[in-house]
N, C-alpha and C positions, 0 to 999 in steps of 0.2 A: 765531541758532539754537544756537551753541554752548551746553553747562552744560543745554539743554532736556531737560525728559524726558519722553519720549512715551508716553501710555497707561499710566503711573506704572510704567512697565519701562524703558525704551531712553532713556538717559540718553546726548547727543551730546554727544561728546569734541572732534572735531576736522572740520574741513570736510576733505577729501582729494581733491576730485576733483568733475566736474561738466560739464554742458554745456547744448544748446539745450531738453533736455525734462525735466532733473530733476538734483538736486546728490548727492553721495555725502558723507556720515559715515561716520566710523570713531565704533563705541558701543558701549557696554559695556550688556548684558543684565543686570538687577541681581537677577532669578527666578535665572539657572541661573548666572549669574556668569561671562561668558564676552563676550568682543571679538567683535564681531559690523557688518558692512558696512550702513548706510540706505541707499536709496535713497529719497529726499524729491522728489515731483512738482513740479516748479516751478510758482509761483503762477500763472503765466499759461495754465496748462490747468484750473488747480482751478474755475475758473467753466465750464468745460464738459462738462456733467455725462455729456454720451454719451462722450466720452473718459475722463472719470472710471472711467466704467461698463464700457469696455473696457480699461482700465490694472487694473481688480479684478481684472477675469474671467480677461485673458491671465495677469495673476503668482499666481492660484489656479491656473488650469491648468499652470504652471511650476512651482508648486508639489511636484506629483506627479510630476513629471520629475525619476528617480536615477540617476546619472549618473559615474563620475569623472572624466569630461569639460564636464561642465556644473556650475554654479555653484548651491549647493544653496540654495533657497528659504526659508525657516525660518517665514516672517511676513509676512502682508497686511493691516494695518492704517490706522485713520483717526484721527486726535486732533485734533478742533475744525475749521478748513481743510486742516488738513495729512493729505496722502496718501501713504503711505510704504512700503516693502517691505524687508523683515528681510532680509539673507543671509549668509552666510558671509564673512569676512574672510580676504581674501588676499594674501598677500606676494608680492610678484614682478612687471612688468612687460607691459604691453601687447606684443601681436605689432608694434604699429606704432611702439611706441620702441624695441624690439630691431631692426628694420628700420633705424631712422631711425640707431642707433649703428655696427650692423655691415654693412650694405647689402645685398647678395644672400646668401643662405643655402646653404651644402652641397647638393647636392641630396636627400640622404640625411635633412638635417636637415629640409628643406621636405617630404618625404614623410613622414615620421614624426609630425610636425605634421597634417598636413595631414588623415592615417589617420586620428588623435586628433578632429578639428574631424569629421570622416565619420561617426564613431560616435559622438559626441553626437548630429547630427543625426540618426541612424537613431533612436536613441533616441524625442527629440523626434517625428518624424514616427511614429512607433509607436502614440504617444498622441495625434495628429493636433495638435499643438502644429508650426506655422510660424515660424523666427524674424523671418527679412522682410529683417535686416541684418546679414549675416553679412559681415562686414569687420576689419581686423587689430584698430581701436580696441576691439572687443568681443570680442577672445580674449586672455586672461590667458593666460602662462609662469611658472610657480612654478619656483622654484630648482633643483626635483629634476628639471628638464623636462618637466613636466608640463602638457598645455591644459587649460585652462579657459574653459568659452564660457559669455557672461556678458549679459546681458539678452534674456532670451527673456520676460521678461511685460511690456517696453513696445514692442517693438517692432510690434506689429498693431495697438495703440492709436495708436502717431501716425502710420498711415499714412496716413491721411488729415488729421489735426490738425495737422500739420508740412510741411506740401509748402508753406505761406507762410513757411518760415522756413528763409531760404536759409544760414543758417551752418551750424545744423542737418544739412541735408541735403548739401550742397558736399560734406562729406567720405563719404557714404554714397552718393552719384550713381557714383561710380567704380567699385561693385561691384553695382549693380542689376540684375539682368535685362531682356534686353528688354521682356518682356512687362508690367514693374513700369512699366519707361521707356516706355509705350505706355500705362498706368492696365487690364490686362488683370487677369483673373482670377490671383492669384500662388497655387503649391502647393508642394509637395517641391522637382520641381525648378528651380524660383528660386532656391533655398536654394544647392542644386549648383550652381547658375552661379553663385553667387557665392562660394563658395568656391572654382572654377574660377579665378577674376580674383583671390581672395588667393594661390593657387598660382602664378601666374602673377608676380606681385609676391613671390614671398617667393625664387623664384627668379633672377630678372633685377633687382631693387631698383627697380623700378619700373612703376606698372598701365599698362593694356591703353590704354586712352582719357585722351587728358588735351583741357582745353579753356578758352575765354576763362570760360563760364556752365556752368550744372550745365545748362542745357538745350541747353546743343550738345554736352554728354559725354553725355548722355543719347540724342541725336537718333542718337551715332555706335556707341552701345551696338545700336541698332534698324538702321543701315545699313552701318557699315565692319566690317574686316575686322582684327585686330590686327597688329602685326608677329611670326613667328613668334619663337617661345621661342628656338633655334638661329639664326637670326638675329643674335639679341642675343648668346648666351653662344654659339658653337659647340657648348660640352662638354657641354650637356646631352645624355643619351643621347634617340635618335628615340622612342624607346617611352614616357619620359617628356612627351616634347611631346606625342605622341599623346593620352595621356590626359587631361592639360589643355584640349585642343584639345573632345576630346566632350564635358569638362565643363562648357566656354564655347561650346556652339556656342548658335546661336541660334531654329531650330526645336526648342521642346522634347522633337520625337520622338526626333532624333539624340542628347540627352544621356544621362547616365544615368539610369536611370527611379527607383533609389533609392538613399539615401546610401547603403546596403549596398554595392552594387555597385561604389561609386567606392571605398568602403574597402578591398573585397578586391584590386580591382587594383592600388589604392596598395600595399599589402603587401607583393603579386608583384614589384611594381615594388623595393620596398626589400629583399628577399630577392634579384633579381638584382643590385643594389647591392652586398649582402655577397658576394654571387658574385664578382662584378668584381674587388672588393677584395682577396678572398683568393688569387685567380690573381696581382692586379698580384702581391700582396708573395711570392708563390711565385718570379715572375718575377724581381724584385728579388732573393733569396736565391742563387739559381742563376745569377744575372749576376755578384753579387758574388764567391762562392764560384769561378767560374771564371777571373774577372780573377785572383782570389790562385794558382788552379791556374799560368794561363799565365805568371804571374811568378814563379814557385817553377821551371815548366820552361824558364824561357827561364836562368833561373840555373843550373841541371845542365847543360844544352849549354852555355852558356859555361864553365862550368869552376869551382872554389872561388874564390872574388873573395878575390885577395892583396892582405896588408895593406899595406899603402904603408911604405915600409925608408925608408934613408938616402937625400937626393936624388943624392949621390956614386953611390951603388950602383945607384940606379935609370937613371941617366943611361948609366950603367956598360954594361947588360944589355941586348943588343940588343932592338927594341921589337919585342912579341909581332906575330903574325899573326892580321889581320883575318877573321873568320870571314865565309865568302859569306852575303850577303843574302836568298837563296832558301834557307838553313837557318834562318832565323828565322821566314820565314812557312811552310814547313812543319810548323815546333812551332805555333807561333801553331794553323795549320790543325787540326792534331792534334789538339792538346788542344780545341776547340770539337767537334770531331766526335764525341770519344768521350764530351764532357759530354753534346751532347743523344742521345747512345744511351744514356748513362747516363739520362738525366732521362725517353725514351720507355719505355724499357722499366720503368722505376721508376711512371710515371702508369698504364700499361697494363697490370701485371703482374698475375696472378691474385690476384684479393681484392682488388685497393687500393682500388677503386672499389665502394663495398657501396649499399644501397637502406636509407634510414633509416625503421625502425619504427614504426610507433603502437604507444605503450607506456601512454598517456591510458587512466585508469582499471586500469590495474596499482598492486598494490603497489609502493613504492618498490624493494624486493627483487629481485620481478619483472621490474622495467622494469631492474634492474642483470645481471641474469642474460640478457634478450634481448638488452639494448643490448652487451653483452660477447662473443655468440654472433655478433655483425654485424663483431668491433672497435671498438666504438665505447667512448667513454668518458661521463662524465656529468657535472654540477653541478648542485647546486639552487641555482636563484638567489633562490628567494625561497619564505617557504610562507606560505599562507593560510587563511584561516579559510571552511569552504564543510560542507556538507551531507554530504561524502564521510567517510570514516573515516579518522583520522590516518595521514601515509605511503602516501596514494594519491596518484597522478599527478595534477594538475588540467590542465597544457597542456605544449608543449613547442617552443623555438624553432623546430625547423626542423620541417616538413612532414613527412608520411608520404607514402613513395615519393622523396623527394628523396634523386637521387644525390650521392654526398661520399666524398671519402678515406677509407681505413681511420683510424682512429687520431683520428676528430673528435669534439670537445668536444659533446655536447650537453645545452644546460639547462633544467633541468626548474624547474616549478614544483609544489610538493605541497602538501594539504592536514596543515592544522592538525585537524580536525576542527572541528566545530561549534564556535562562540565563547556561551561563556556569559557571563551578568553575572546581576547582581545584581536585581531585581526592585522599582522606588520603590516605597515604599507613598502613596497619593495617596488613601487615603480622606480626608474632609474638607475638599478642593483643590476649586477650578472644576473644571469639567469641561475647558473651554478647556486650561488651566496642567495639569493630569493627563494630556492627550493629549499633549501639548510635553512634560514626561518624560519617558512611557512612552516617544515617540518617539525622544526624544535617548539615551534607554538600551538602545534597537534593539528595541525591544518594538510593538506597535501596539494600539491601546485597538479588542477587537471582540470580542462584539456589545456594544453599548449599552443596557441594560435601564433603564428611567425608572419610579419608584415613586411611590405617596404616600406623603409622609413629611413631618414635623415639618419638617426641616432647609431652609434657603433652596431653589430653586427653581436646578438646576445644580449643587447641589454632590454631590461622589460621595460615598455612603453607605457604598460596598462595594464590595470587587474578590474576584477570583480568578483564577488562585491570589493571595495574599495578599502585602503584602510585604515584603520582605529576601526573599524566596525566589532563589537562586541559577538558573536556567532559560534553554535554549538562548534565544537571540537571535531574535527576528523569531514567536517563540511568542504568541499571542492573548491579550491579558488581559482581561477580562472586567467589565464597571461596572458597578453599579449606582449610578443617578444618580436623585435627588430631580426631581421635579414639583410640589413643594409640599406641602402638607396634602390629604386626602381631602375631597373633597367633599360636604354634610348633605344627606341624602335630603328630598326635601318632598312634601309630597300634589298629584299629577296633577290639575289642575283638568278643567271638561266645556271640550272644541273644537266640541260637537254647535251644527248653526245657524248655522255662521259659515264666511263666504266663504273661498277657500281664500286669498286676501291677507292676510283677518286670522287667519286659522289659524295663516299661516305669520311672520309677524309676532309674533304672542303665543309661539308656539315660542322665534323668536331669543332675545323680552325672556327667557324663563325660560332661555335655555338649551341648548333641547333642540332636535334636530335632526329634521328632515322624515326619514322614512323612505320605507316603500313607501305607493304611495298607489294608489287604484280609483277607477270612476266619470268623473261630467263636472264637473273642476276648473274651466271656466271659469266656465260660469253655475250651478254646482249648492253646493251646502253640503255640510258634513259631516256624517254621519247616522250615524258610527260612528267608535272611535278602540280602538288597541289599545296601551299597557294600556288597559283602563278608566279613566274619571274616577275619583278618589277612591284609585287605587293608589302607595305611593309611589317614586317614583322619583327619579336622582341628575342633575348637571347631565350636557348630551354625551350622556344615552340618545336612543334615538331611538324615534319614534313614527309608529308609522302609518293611517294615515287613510284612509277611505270616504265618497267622495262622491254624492250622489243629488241630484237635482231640488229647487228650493227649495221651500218651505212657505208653502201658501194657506191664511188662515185665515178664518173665517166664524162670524157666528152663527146660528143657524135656529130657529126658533118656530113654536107650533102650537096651535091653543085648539080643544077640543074642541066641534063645535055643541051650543047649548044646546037647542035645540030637538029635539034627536035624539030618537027613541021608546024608543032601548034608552039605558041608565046608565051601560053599562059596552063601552067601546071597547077595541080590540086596536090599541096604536101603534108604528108601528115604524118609524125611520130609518135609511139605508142611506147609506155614507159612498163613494164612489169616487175614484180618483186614480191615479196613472199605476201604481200597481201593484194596481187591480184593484179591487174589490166587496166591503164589507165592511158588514156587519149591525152597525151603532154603537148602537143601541138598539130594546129591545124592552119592552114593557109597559103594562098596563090602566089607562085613565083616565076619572072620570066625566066627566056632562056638564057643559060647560062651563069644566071643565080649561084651566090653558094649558101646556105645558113650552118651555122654553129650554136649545139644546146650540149649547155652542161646538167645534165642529168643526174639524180640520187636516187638509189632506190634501198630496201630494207632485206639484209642478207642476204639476196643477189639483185641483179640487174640485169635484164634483157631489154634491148634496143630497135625496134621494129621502124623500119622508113617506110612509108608506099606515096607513090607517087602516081597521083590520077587512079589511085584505089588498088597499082601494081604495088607487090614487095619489091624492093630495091635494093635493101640493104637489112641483114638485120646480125645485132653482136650482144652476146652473153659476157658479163663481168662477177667474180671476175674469172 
């Protein structure tokens, strides 16, 4: 496969990676010129075409899922057998080799993680996109400690194509759901339980169930109980096992009902973390600081420590007096009692303790002028580009209402203002390759306008605004895309007479489309068309049609007696049919005249003569 180039774009550099349902390249895009991740369906699903069929749909639907925790989609393509999906290439390591190097994780670290893997999924689930196998192997750590959660368009495709393929799955049985481990309807919260069992593993270095078969970890997913979190580690705090615990329960009413949920509590959870932390190292400060107290006083009640003389002299001078033993633990005692009156009155003193602001959506100004009215201080940690107006607030670490020290840091993030670029110009381009631009240059190709035109059939004729045009990001641009050449008008033939089979039949041959239709379509004919026959019309118009009763047709004859006494006869034939009495001839004939009329009428036919105002003759058709 190396050196291949797929779809005369994705040119594979190097194999990098792979498993039981599909291999990963590292490949270079040779349109935008850029390193970019394959995933390549392995051969032995490509003869199954309902799996095919859902490996399209699920990595089109991943497609639309934006993310910074999910792994951006670029490309769902096919070249000859091979079925493949475009993504982003990333540097950095699976959660389950950072596991497998460093063994149980901070807790601070597993929560922070863990938030990250929570709002991808709310994401996904947003869009009603399921990942199915949310486990370490499929969450990326980029260097800057960033998640990235990474096959969401195969995993609902082999959920049933893979359950015979026990390598496959061995590693994926350990974070399944009950409900997956029973063949149940899987939703949201499957997803939550198992990120529940990676939380649980990223803490303690090791999952929930282990076993001889994927079907006796499975069996124990549906009937045991795991060994508590605290158990294993003592020091995780109870608040944390808690939340792992509803995340992995097994009635899925008990868990929680959306990644949202589990995210906000992870939060809370790692904002008491920073709480914790920042007490220990207060703690620490004030323990430190008092050891140097009580050895600076225990050095003043002894006395200036004399520097050691001659040993003649020393030996010389009678040896000092021991000082009593209950004078040291009264300093010792001292000095502890008046640190922590020092330390209460300094936690407790008016002000120290302020209520931190919502300052989100102030000026950066603003938010320096209230946060300074609290004591408080500031940082921006970072500014971004968003819809707001340059120097406006977009978030801020600590909560509103969160009690804190006077005199704490808090950091802000501000907006950049809106991010402009550059606008491609992609007249001329597929329509495909012109939407992959506009997209990669933060733009989005809408509405779609399709014209006749000279130029191939797809390619864009026209945009707006135009390009090189500079223009905020995420702004609409506008196509006009070719359908081909106009189609030549032709002369509407007659449909009068003809069953509505072949009506509709001669339509497709021309072209043209059934419209509204009247009458009895099954047994009757067409007895009217609108446009008219002979109008001319383009291929795609549509036409419609009235049906009536079919058409009797008959001849009728008449010879006038020759024997008659008068010359000259009054003749007159009267046509009937389902719509009723009509006078079809009248006029004077001598003796012995014959005439002949060929008559039509509509679903039947009756044929009435009189002659000088007598009936003569009369016949029903048919």
């Amino acid at each position: 496969m190396t050196g291949r180039i797929l779809s005369n774009r994705y040119e594979l550099l190097e194999r990098v990676g792979g498993g039981g349902m599909a291999f990963v390249y590292r490949a270079r895009d040779l349109l935008l010129d850029r390193i970019v991740a394959i995933k390549i369906l392995s051969p032995h699903f490509t003869g199954d075409e309902d799996f095919v069929r859902k490996f399209r749909r699920e990595a089109q639907a991943a497609a639309r899922l934006s993310s910074p925790n999910i792994v951006s989609v670029y490309d769902v393509g096919q070249d000859g057998d091979v079925h493949y999906i475009v993504m982003e290439f990333l540097h950095g390591k699976t959660l389950k080799q950072v596991l497998n190097e460093k063994g149980p994780l901070a807790v601070a670290d597993a929560l922070q993680i863990g938030r990250q893997i929570a709002e991808a999924l709310q994401v996904a689930h947003k869009y009603g996109v399921i990942h199915r196998d949310i486990k370490p192997h499929n969450i990326m750590l980029t260097p800057d400690g960033h998640v990235k959660v990474t096959d969401f368009g195969i995993a609902r495709a082999a959920t049933t194509s893979t359950l015979t393929d026990s390598g496959a799955l061995m590693g994926s049985v350990h974070y399944i759901s009950p409900e997956q481990a029973r063949g149940g309807i899987v939703g949201e919260r499957s997803d939550i339980y198992s990120l529940g069992v990676v939380l649980y593993e990223l803490l303690t270095g090791q999952v929930p169930f282990t076993g001889d078969s994927m079907f006796s970890i499975a069996l124990k997913h549906l009937q045991e109980t795991p060994k508590s979190l605290r158990e294993i580690n003592p020091d995780i705090p109870a608040r944390v096992e808690q939340v792992v615990a509803k995340a992995m329960s097994k009635d899925q009413a008990s868990r929680y009902q959306t990644a949202d949920e589990l995210a906000a509590d992870l939060q809370k959870l790692l904002q008491e973390e920073q709480q914790t932390d920042d007490l220990a190292a207060l703690v620490d400060d004030l323990t430190a600081s008092t050891q140097a107290d009580t050895s600076a006083l225990e050095k003043t009640i002894a006395g200036p420590e004399h520097q050691p003389a001659a040993k003649e002299s020393r030996e010389s001078r009678p040896q000092a007096r021991k000082r009593p033993w209950w004078q040291y633990i009264i300093a010792t005692g001292g000095v502890l009692l008046l640190t922590s009156f020092i330390f209460l009155f300094w936690w407790f003193r008016p002000g120290a303790i302020v209520e931190v602001p919502n300052v989100v959506g102030m000026t950066l100004s603003d938010a320096q002028r209230v946060l300074s009215a609290r004591s408080l201080g500031f940082i921006v940690g970072s500014e971004q580009y968003s819809d707001a107006e340059p120097n406006v607030v977009l978030s801020q670490d600590l909560p509103e209402g969160r009690k804190v020290r006077a005199g704490r840091t808090i950091t802000l993030v501000i907006s950049k203002g809106p991010e402009y670029a550059e606008v491609p110009d992609v007249v001329g381009k597929p329509l495909r390759i012109a939407q992959v631009e506009l997209q990669n240059a933060g733009f989005v190709a809408d509405p779609i306008n399709r014209v006749y035109s000279d130029q191939p059939v797809d390619e864009v004729v026209g945009q707006n605004p135009v390009g090189n045009t500079r223009l905020k990001r995420s702004t609409p641009i506008m196509l006009t895309v070719s359908q081909g050449p106009a189609p030549q008008p032709f002369v509407l033939p007659s449909f009068r007479g003809q069953t509505a089979t072949e009506a509709q039949q001669h339509l497709a041959e021309l072209g043209l489309v059934l419209g509204d239709t009247s009458g009895p379509m099954v047994d009757g004919i067409v007895v009217e068309q609108t446009p008219a026959s002979g109008t001319p019309v383009l291929p795609g118009q549509t036409i419609s049609l009235k049906f009536g009763p079919k058409e009797v047709t008959a001849i009728a004859s008449y010879t006038v007696p020759a024997n008659s006494e008068r010359n000259n006869h009054q003749i007159e034939v009267y046509r009937e049919d389902v719509n009723g009495v009509v006078l079809e001839y009248s006029a004077r004939h001598k003796r012995g005249e014959t005439i002949q009329w060929n008559l039509t009428g509509a679903g039947f036919l009756r044929i009435t003569i009189k002659d000088d105002g007598q009936v003569v003759k009369e016949e029903v058709y048919p």
